[in-house]
C-alpha positions as CSV (number, residue, x, y, z in Angstrom):
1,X,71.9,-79.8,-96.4
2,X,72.1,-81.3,-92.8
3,X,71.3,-84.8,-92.5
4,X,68.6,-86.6,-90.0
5,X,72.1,-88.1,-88.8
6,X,73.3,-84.4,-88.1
7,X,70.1,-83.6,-86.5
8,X,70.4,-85.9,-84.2
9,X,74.2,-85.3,-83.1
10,X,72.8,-81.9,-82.6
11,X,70.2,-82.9,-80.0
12,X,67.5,-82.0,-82.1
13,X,64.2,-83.5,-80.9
14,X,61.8,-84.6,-83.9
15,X,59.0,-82.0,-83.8
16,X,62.3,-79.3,-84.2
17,X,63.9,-81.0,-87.2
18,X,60.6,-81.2,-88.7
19,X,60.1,-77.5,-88.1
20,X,63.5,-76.7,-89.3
21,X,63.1,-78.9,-92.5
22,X,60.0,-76.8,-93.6
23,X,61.1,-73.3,-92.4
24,X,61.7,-71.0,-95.2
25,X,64.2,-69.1,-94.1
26,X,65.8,-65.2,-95.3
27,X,69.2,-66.1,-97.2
28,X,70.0,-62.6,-96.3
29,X,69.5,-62.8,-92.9
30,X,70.9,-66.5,-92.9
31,X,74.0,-65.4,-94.9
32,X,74.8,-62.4,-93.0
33,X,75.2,-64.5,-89.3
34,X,77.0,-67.1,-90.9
35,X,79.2,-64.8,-92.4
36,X,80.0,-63.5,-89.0
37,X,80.2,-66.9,-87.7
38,X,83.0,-67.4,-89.6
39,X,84.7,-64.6,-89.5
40,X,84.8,-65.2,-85.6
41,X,85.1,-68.8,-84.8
42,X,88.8,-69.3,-83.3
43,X,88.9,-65.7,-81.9
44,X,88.4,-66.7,-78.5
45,X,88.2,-64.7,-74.9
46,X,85.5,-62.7,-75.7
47,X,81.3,-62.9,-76.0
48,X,80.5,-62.3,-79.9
49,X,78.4,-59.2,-80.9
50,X,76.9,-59.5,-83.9
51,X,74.1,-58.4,-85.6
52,X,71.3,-61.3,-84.8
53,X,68.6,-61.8,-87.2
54,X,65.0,-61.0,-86.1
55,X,63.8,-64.2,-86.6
56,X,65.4,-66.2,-85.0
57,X,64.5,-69.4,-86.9
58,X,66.9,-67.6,-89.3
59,X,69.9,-68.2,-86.9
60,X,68.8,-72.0,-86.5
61,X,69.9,-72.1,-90.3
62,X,73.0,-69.8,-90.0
63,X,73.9,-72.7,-87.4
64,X,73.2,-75.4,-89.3
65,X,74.9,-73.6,-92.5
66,X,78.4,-73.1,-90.6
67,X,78.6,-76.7,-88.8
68,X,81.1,-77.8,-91.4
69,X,83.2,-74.6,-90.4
70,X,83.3,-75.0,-86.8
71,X,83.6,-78.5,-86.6
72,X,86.9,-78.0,-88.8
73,X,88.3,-75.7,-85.9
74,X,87.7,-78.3,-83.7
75,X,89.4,-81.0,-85.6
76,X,92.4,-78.8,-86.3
77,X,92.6,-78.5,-82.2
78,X,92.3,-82.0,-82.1
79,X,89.1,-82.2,-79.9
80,X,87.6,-85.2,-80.3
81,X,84.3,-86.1,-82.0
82,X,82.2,-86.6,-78.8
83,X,83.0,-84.0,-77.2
84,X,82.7,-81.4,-80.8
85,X,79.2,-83.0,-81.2
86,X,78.0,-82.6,-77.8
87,X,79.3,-78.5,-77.4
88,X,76.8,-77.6,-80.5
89,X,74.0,-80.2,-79.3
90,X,73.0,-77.0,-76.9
91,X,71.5,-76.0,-80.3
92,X,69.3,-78.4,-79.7
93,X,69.0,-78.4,-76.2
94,X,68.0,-74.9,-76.4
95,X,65.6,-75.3,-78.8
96,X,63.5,-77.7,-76.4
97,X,64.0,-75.1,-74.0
98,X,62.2,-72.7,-76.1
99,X,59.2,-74.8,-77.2
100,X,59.0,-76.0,-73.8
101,X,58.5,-71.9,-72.8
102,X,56.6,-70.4,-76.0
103,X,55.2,-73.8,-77.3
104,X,56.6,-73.4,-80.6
105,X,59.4,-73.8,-82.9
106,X,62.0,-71.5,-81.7
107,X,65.5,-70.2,-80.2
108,X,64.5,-67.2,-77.5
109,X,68.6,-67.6,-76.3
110,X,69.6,-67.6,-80.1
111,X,72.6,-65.6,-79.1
112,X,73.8,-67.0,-76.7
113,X,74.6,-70.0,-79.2
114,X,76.9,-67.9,-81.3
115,X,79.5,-68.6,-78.3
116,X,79.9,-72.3,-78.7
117,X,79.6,-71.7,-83.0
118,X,83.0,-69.5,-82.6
119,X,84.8,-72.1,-79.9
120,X,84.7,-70.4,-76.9
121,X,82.3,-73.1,-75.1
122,X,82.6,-76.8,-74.5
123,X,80.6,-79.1,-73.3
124,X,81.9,-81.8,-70.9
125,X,80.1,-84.1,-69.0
126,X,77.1,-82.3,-66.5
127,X,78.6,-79.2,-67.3
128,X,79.9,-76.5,-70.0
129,X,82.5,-74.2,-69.5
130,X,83.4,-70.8,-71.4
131,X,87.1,-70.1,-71.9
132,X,87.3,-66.2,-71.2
133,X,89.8,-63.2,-69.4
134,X,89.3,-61.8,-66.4
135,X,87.6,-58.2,-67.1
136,X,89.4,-55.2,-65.5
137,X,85.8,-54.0,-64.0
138,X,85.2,-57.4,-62.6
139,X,88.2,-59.2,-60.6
140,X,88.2,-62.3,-59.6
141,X,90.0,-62.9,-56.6
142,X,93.4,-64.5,-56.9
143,X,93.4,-64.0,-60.4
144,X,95.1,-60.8,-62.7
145,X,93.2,-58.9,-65.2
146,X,93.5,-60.4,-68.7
147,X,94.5,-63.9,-67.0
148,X,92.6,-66.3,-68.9
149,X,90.0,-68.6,-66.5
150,X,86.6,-70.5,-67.2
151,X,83.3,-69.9,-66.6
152,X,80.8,-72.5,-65.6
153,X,77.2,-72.9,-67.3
154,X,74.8,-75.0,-66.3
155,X,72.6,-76.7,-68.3
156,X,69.4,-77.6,-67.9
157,X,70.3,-81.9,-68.0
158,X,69.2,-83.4,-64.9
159,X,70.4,-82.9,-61.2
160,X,73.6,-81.6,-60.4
161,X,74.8,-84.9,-58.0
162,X,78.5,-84.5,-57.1
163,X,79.7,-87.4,-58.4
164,X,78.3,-85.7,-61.9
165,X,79.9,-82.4,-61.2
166,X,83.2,-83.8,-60.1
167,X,83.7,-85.8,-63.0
168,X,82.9,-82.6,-65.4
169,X,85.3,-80.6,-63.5
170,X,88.2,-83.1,-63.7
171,X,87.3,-83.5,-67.2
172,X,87.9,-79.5,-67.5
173,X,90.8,-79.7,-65.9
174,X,92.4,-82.3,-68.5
175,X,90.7,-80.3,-71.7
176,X,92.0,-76.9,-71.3
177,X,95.6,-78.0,-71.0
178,X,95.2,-80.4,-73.7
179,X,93.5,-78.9,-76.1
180,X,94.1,-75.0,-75.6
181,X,97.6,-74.7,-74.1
182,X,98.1,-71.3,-74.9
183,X,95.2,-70.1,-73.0
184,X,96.4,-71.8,-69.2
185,X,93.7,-71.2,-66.9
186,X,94.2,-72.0,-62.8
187,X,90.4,-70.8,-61.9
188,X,86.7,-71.0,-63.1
189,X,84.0,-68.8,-62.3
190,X,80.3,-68.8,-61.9
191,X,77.3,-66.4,-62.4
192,X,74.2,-67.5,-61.3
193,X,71.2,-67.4,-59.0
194,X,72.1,-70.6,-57.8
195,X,74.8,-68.6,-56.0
196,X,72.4,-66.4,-54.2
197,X,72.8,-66.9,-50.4
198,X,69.0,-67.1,-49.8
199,X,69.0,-69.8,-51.9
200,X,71.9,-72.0,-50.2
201,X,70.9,-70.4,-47.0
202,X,67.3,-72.0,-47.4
203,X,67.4,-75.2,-48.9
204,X,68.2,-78.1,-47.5
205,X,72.1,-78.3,-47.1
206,X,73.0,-81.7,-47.8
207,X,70.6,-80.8,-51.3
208,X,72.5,-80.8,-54.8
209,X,72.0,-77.2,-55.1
210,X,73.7,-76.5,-52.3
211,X,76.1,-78.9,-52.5
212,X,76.9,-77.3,-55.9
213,X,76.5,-73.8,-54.8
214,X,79.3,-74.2,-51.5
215,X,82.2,-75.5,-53.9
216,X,82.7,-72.0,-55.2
217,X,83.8,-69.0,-53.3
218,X,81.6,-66.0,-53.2
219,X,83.1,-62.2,-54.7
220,X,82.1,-59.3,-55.5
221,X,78.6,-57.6,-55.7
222,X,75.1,-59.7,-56.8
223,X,73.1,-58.6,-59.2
224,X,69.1,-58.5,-58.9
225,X,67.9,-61.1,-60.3
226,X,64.3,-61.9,-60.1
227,X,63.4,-63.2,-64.0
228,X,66.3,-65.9,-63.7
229,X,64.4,-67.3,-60.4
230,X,61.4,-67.5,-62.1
231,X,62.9,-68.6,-66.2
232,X,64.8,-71.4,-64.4
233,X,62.1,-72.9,-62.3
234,X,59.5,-72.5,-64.0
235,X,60.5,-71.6,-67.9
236,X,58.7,-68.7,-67.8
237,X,59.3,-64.9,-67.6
238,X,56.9,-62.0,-65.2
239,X,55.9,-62.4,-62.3
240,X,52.1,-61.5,-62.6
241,X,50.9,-65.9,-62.8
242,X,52.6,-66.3,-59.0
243,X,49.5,-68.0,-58.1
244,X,49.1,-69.6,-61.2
245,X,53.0,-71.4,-60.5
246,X,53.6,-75.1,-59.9
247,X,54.4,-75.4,-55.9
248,X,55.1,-79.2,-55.6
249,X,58.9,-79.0,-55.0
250,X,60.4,-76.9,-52.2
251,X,62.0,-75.0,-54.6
252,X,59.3,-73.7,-56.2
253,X,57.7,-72.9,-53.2
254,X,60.9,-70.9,-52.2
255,X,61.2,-68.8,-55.0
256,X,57.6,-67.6,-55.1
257,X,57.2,-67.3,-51.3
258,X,60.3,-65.0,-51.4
259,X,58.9,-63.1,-54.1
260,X,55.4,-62.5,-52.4
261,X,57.2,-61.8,-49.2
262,X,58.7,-59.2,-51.1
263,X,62.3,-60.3,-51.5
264,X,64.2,-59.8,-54.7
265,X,66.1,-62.8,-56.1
266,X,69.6,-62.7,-57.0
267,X,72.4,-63.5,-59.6
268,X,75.6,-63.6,-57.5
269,X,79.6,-64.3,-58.1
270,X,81.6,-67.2,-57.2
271,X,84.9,-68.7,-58.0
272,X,86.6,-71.9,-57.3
273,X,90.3,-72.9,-58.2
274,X,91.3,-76.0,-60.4
């Protein structure tokens, strides 16, 4: 049974623990995540595919259930308490993301969570970072396929000041080595909107976004993009509310006016060495 003291670690806000506390879950449904929880954690380098239960209040419990397991792979790495704790408080974080979007008790990214449950995220400082290979399909530049590299993630924490993002970077820099030696990675990567040149192009340049967005080199092809514009600003998905949108920050006003001007936002590549 996880504690209040558990709840907390795991950035649970009180309206969530309450919910969690009187959900009923599906032991079935519980049991057959966790069991692939931990039949996963440690085999890192790759996103997990498991079978997700439908309700996803059932995978809130199948986290909660295999915190003892996970926790013990970090101990036997040797990562220390503060930063174990703060990886899996994303459980938390994303469940304020979700009742901030739906209103309700709930985990809409419930899979994305399974990666910091089997070890392959860590959270340090402003950032978190994903400890993956390069894909053949996908190179990134100066690296070779297979060569092992981090990928950035941003979560949603407050602004992205530099003296925030250099200190999670150097902290990256000393984790890796540290803690995962056989994995030596030279590069990290990024995915993200906040990549898109429209976006740096149109902001204004000394801006945290922008700062943020020049450190890393661009490559290969974007992706459309337009629900990540919108999810991110405004934590909500369609476009068919544009008029309905907040439009008191200049950012808000640049993603909708590039969508009514019939632009199409996108999710581009970037790369930046350690």
């Amino acid at each position: 049974m996880t504690s209040v003291e558990e709840y907390r670690l795991l950035g649970f806000a009180d309206a969530d623990r309450e919910a969690a506390e009187a959900f009923a879950p599906d032991q079935t449904a519980v049991k057959e995540l966790a069991d692939q929880i931990r039949g996963a954690i440690g085999k890192l380098g790759t996103e997990p595919d498991f079978t997700m239960p439908e309700d996803p209040r059932n995978s809130v419990q199948a986290f909660l259930d295999t915190v003892p397991d996970i926790r013990r792979f970090h101990a036997e790495r040797g990562i220390p308490d503060d930063i174990s704790w703060a990886t899996l408080a994303d459980l938390g974080q994303q469940l304020k993301v979700s009742r901030r979007t739906h209103g309700d008790y709930s985990l809409e990214t419930h899979w994305w969570l399974t990666n910091f449950w089997v070890g392959n995220i860590y959270w340090l400082g402003r950032l978190q970072y994903m400890l993956h290979q390069v894909p053949e399909d996908k190179p990134v530049p100066g690296t070779e396929p297979g060569e092992w590299i981090i990928g950035v993630h941003i979560p949603e924490t407050g602004p992205l000041t530099p003296e925030l993002v250099d200190d999670s970077i150097q902290q990256a820099r000393e984790f890796f080595p540290r803690y995962f030696p056989e994995y030596p990675v030279r590069t990290a990567n990024l995915w993200s909107w906040l990549l898109d040149p429209y976006l740096l192009d149109n902001l204004p340049q000394d801006s945290n976004m922008v700062k943020f967005g020049r450190r890393f080199t661009p490559y290969g092809t974007p992706n459309d993009s337009q629900d990540s514009a919108i999810f991110f600003t405004f934590r909500t998905h369609g476009l068919d509310r544009l008029d309905e949108l907040p439009q008191d920050t200049r950012l808000q006003r640049l993603v909708v006016g590039r969508i009514k001007d019939g632009g199409t936002w996108q999710s581009a590549y970037g790369y930046t060495k350690l």
